[in-house]
RODO-2510 file (C-alpha; in nm, 4 decimals, decimal comma):
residues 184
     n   res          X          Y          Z
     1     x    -5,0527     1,9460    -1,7637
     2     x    -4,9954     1,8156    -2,0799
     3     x    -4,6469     1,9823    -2,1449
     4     x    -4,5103     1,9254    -1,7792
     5     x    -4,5968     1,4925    -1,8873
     6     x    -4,3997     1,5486    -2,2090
     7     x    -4,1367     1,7769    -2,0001
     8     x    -4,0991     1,4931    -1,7603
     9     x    -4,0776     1,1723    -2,0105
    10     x    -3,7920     1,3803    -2,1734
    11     x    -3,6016     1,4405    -1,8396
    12     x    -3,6851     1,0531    -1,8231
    13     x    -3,5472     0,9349    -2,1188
    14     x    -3,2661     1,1553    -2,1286
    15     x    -3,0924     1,0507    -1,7639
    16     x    -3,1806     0,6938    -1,8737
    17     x    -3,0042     0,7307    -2,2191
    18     x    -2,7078     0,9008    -1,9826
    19     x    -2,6528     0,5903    -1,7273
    20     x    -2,7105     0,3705    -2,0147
    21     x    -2,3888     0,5296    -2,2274
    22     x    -2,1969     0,5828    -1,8891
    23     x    -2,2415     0,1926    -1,7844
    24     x    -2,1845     0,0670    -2,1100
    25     x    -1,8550     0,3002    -2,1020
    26     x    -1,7691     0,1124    -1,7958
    27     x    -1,9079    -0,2451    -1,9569
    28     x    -1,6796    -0,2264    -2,2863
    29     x    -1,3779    -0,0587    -2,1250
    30     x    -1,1113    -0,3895    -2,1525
    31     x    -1,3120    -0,5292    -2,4029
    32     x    -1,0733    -0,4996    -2,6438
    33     x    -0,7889    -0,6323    -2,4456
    34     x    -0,6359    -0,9470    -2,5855
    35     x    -0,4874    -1,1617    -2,2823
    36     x    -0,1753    -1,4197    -2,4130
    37     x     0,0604    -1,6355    -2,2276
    38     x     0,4528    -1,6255    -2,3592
    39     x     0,7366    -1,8064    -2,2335
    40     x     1,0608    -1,6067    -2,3036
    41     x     1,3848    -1,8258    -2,2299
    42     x     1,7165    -1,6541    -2,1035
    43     x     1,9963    -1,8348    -2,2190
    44     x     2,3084    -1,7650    -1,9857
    45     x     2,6440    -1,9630    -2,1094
    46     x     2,8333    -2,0371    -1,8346
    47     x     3,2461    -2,1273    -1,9196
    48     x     3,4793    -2,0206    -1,5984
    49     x     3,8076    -2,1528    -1,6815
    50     x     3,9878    -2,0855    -1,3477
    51     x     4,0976    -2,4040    -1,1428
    52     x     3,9827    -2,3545    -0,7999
    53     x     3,8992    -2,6218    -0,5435
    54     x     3,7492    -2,3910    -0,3348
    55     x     3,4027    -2,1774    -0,3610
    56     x     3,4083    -1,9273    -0,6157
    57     x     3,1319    -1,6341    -0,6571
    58     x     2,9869    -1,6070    -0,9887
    59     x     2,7890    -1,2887    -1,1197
    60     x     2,6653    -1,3186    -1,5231
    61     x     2,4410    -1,0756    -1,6724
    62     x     2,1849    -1,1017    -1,9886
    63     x     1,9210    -0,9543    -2,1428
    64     x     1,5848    -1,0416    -2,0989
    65     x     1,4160    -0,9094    -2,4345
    66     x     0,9951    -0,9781    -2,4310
    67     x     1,0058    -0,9002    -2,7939
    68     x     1,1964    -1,1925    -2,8799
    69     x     0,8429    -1,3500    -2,8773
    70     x     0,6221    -1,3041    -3,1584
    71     x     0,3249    -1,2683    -2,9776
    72     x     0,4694    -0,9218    -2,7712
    73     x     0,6257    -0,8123    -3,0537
    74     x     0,2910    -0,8035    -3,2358
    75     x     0,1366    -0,6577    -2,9397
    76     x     0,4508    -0,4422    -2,7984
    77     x     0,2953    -0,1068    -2,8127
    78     x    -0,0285    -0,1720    -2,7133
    79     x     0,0915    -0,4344    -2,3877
    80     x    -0,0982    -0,2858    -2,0197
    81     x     0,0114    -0,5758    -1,8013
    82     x     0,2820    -0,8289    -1,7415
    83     x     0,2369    -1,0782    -1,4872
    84     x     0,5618    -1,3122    -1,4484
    85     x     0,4020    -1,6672    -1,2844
    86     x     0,6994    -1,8698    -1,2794
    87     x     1,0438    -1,9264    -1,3617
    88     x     1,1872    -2,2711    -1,4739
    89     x     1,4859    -2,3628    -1,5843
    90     x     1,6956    -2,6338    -1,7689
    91     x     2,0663    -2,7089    -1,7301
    92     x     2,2860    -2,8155    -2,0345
    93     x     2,6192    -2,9382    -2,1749
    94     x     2,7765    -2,9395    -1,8830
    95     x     3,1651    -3,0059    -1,8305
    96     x     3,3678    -2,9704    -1,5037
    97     x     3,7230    -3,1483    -1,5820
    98     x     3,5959    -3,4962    -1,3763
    99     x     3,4585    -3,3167    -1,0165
   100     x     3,1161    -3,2278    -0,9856
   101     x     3,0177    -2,9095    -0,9176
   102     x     2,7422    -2,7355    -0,7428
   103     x     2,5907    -2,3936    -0,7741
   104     x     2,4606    -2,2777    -0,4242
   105     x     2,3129    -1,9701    -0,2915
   106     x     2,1620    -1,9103    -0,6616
   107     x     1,9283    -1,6032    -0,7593
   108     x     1,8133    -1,4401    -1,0826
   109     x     1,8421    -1,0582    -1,0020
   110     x     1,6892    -0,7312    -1,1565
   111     x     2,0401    -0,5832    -1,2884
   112     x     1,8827    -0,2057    -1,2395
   113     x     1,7824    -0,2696    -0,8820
   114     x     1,9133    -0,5490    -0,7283
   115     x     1,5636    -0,7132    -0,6420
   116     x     1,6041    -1,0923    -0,6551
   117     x     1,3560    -1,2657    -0,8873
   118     x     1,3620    -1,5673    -0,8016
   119     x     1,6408    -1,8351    -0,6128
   120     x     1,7239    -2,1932    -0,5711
   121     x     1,9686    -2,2898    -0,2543
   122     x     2,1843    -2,5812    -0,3935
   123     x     2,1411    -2,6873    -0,8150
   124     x     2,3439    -2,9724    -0,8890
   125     x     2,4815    -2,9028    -1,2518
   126     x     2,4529    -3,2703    -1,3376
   127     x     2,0857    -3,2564    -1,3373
   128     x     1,9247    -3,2151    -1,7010
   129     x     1,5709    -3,2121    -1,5763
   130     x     1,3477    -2,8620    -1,5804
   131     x     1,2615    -2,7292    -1,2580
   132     x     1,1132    -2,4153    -1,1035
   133     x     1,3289    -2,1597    -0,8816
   134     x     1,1770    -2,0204    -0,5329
   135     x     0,9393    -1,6999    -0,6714
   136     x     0,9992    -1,3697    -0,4894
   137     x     0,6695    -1,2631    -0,5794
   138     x     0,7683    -0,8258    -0,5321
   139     x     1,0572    -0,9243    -0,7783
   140     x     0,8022    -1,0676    -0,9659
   141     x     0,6053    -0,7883    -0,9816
   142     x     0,9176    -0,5766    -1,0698
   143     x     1,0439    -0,7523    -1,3552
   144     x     0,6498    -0,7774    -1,4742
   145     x     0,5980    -0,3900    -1,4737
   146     x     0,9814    -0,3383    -1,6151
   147     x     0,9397    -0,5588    -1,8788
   148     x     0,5681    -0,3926    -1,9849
   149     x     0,7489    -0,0636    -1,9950
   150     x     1,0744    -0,1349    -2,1745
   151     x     1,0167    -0,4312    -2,3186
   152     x     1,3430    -0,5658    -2,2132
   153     x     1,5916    -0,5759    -1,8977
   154     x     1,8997    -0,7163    -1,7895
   155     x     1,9015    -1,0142    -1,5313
   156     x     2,1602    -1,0944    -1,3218
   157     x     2,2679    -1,4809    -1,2536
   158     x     2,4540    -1,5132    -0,9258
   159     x     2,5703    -1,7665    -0,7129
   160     x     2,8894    -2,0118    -0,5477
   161     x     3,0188    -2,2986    -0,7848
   162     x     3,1721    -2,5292    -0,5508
   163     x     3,4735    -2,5922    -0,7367
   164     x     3,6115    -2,4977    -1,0629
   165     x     3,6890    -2,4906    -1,3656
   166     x     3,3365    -2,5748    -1,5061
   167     x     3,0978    -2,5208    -1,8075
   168     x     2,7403    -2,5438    -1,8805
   169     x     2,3888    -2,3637    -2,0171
   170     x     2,1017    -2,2719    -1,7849
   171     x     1,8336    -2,1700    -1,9851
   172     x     1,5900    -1,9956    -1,7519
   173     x     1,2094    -1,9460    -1,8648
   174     x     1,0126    -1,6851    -1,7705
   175     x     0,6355    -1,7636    -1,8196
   176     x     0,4354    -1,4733    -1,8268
   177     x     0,0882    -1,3786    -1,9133
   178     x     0,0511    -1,0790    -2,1041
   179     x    -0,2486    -0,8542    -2,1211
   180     x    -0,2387    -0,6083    -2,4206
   181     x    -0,4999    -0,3645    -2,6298
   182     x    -0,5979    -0,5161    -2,9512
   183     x    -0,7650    -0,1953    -3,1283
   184     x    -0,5483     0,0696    -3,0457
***
């Protein structure tokens, strides 16, 4: 009787010591995961010297690079996750030879897909103030999981200007929160 007690409190104490190491598997797994926000500006420089008083489509492309951020560059092999929240952006140094000019039917687009980011119907060029552009939340998504696995993509600005010739910046920012592994 005595050995099947002792035979039993080992069974015991062994499946407890299991389901204790298998929970606290499951309790320390992202435990080491560092979470960050970074805001990672695309500057596009806009100069389109053709006189045209009618609508002209515009198409610029530029590359998005995460590492230009210290933060992901510490982190850039180790990222898991990156969420995009919101894109703002801020217009600059503009010149338009005395008209003003709109830029209508406006999108930031994934270059490798064609998946628009984000859009803004009318932006009027004169305005120096930082605003937000219209989230496509699956382009979102796309740009987040292209951006944790390269580290970098090309963006697409598109769009009507009203009339030209014109100049300007748009500086877009991308905020993003970043999720990456701090110990391996």
């Amino acid at each position: 009787m005595r050995i099947l007690s002792i035979a039993l409190r080992t069974v015991t104490v062994v499946c407890f010591a299991f389901m204790m190491s298998s929970a606290s598997c499951d309790l320390l797994n992202g435990a080491d995961d560092v979470t960050f926000e970074a805001k990672l500006p695309l500057e596009f420089v806009i100069n389109e010297k053709a006189i045209s008083s009618t609508p002209k489509q515009y198409t610029y492309s530029k590359t998005l690079d995460a590492t230009q951020n210290a933060d992901v560059l510490k982190y850039k092999d180790k990222i898991k996750k990156i969420t995009v929240n919101k894109i703002s952006y801020v217009i600059s140094g503009y010149a338009a030879g005395g008209a003003t000019v709109l830029f209508t039917k406006g999108k930031l687009v994934v270059a490798s897909s064609g998946k628009t980011i984000a859009e803004a119907a009318s932006v009027d060029l004169l305005s120096t103030a930082e605003a937000d552009l219209t989230a496509d939340l699956a382009g979102f998504n796309e740009l987040g999981e292209l951006l944790k696995d390269d580290k970098s993509e090309t963006v697409n600005l598109v769009g009507t200007f009203s009339s030209t010739p014109v100049a300007f910046t748009v500086t877009a920012y991308f905020q993003t929160t970043i999720t990456a592994s701090a110990l391996k």
